[in-house]
TORTIKE-65551 format. One record per residue (C-alpha): residue in three letters; x, y, z. Coordinates in steps of 0.001 Angstrom, whole numbers, padded with zeros to 6 digits, always signed. Layout:
BEGIN
ALAXYZ...
This chain:
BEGIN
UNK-010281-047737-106822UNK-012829-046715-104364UNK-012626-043443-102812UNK-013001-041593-099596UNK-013825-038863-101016UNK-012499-035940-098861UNK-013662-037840-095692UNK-012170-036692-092709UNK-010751-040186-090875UNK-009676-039988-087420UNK-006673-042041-087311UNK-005515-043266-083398UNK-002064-045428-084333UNK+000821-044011-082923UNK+003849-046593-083797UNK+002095-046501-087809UNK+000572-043321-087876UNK+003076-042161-090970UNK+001408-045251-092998UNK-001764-045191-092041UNK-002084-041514-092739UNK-000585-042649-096318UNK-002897-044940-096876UNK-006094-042523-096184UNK-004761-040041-098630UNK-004173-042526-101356UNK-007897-043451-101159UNK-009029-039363-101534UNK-009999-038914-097206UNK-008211-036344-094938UNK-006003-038031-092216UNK-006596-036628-088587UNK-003682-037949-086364UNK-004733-038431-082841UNK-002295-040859-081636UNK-004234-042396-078311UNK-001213-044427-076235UNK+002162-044704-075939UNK+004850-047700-075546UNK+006759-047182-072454UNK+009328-049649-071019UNK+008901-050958-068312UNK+012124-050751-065420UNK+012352-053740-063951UNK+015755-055004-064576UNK+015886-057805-061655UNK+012307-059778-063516UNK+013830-059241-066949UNK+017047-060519-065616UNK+015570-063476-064204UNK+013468-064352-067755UNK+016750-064275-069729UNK+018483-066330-067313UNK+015864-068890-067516UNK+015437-068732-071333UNK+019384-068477-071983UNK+019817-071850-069601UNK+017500-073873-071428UNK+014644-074023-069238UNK+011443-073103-071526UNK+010091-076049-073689UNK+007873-073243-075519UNK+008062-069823-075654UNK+004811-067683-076320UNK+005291-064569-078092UNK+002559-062317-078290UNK+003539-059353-079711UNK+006754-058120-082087UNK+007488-055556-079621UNK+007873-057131-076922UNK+010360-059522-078216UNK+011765-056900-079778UNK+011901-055319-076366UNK+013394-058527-074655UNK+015976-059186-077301UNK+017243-055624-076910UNK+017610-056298-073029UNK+019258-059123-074000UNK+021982-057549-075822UNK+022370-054674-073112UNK+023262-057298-071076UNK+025980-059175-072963UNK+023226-062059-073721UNK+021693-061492-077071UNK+023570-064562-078908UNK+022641-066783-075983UNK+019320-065756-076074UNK+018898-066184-079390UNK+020457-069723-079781UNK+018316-070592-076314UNK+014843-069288-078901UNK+016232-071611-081830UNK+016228-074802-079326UNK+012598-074241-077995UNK+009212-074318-079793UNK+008272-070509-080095UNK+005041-069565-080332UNK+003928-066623-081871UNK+000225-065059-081860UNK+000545-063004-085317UNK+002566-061952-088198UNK+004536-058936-085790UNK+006702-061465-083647UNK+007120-063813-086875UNK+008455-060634-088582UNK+010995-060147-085818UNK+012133-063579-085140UNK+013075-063995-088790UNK+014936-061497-088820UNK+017406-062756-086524UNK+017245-066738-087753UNK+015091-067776-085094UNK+012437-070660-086532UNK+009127-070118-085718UNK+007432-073289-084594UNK+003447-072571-084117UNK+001906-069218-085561UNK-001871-068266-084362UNK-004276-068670-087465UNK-006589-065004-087897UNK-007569-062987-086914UNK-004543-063483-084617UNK-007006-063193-081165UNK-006343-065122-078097UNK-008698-067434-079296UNK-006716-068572-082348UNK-004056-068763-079612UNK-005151-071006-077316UNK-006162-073216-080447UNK-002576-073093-081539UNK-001573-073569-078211UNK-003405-076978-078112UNK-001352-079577-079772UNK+001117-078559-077627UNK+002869-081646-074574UNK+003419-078904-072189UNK+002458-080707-068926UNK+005362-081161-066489UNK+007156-078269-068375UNK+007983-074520-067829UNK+006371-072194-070568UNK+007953-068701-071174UNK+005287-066385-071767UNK+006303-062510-072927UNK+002931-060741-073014UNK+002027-057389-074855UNK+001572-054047-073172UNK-000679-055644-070284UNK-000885-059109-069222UNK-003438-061666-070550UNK-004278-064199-068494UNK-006541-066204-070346UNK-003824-068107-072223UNK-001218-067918-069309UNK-003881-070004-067156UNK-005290-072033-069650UNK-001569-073315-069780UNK-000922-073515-065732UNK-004615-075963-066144UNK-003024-078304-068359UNK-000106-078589-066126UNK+002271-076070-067111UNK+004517-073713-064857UNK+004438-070335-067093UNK+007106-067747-066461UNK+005222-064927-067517UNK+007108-061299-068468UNK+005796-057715-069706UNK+008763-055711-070792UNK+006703-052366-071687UNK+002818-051424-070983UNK+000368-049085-072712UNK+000025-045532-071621UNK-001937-042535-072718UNK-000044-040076-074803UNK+001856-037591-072735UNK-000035-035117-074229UNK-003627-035992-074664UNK-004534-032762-076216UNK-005343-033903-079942UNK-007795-037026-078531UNK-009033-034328-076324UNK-009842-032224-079513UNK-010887-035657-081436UNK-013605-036322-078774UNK-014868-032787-079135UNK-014747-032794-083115UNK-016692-036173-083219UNK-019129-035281-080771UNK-019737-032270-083058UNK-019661-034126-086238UNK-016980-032742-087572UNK-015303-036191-088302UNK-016297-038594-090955UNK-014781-041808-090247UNK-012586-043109-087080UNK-010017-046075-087600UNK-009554-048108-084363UNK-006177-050623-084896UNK-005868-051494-080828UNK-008804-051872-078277UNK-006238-050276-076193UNK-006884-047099-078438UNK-010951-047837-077904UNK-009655-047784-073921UNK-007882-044645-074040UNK-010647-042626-076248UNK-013539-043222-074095UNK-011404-042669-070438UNK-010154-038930-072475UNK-013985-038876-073048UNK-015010-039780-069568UNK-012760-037453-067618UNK-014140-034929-070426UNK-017840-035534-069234UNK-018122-036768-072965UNK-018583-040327-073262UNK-021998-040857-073304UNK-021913-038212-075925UNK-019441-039883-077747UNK-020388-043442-077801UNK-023954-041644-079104UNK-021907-039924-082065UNK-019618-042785-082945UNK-023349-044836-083632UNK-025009-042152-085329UNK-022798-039698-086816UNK-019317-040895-088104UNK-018488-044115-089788UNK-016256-046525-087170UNK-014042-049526-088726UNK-012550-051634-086162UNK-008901-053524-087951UNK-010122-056792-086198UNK-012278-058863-084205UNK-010495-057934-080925UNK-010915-054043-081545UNK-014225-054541-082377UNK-015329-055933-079126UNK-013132-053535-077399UNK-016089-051126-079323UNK-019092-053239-078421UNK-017852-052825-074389UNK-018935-048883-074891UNK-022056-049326-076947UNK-020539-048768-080266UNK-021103-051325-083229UNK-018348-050684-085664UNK-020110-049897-089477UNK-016911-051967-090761UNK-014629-054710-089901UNK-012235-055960-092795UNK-012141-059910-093997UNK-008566-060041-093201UNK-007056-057938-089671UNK-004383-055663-091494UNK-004528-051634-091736UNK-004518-052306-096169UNK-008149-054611-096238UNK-009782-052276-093613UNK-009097-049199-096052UNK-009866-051008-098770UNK-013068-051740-097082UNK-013985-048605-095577UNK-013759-046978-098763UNK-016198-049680-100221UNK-018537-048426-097519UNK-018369-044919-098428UNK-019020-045799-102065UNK-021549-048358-101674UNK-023462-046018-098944UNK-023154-042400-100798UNK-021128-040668-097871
């Protein structure tokens, strides 16, 4: 097995951090947990209300899923409000929709068939492709959107004639305490850090705006191309990285946390780090 070989790898996954971390010791690298956002709920019972009502009554031909936590999210809602078995027979009548493996994973678990699934690297590309096939003129299109809304899909649908009811149960937040990416920008500017992992542009996002209220980005965006070895999970993260001038040394074939280890520790062995 390729090794890391006491590589210091900046790890910015909060919800996985536990198996990430794991993972970097099993290849022979140091784990250094900065997690860089948080999942916050969002409290706005009356629009949540309103999306259940509408989903419960029978009134989405397809539901779009982006993200397992957010139905995850909305089915919990559900239940709080005496709805969950409604809910869930209401997703079992319509075509669901999911953009990668997370809502599938979710879904199943409660019975729920999953019509269309998003092909990788699970970006909104992939989506809108999946998305295609799909009568929806004339018909209303639940849409439940990760932790900030994405548009492209939601209007792509409204083009082809589609009224989308669109809902974001939590959003993306930085940390409460940003002290440990404050420390991470500071280490990697230094080059005290071997490798960063980047799972989420939202964790590209929240680095380089720790970095910018630090006076540090330029610095760091400088370090993460010359100093330290960046792999990006996916195709999405990696443009996240390209946005601040940094072209990630390694992007996995497949976007799961497993391949890019697997391939970052290739890199180190085939490049002598």
């Amino acid at each position: 097995m390729p090794s890391l070989h006491g590589a210091r790898v900046a790890l910015l996954e909060a919800r996985m951090s536990g198996e990430l971390a794991a993972m970097i010791e099993r290849f022979g690298g140091r784990p250094v947990p900065a997690p860089a956002m948080r999942e916050t709920p969002l409290e706005q019972p009356e629009e949540i209300g309103a999306f259940l009502t509408a989903l419960c009554d029978g009134r989405f031909a397809v539901v779009v899923l982006m993200t397992g936590v957010g139905v995850a999210a909305l089915l919990r809602e559900a239940e709080r409000d005496g709805r969950l078995d409604a809910a869930l027979a209401a997703l079992r009548r319509t075509i669901t929709v999911c953009r990668g493996p997370k809502p599938v994973a979710v879904l199943r678990r409660h019975d729920v068939p999953v019509g269309v699934t998003a092909a990788e690297p699970h970006t909104t590309a992939e989506l809108l492709q999946a998305l295609e096939p799909l009568d929806v003129a004339g018909k209303v299109v639940g849409f439940v959107h990760y932790g900030e809304r994405n548009e492209i899909p939601a209007d792509r649908l409204r083009a082809r004639g589609a009224t989308v009811d669109e809902i974001c149960v939590y959003e993306w937040r930085l940390p409460d305490d940003v002290g440990p990416l404050e420390r991470l920008v500071g280490e990697i500017v230094d080059g005290r850090i071997d490798a960063v992992l980047i799972t989420s542009q939202i964790q590209c996002r929240h680095l380089f705006q720790v970095a910018e209220r630090l006076g540090s980005a330029r610095a760091l965006a400088d370090a993460l191309n010359a100093k330290v070895v960046v792999a990006a999970v996916g195709p999405v993260s990696a443009s996240a990285l390209r946005a601040y001038g940094v072209i990630p040394h390694v992007q996995p074939a497949h976007p799961k946390m497993g391949p890019m280890m697997v391939a970052l520790a290739d890199y180190f062995e085939l490049t002598g780090r």
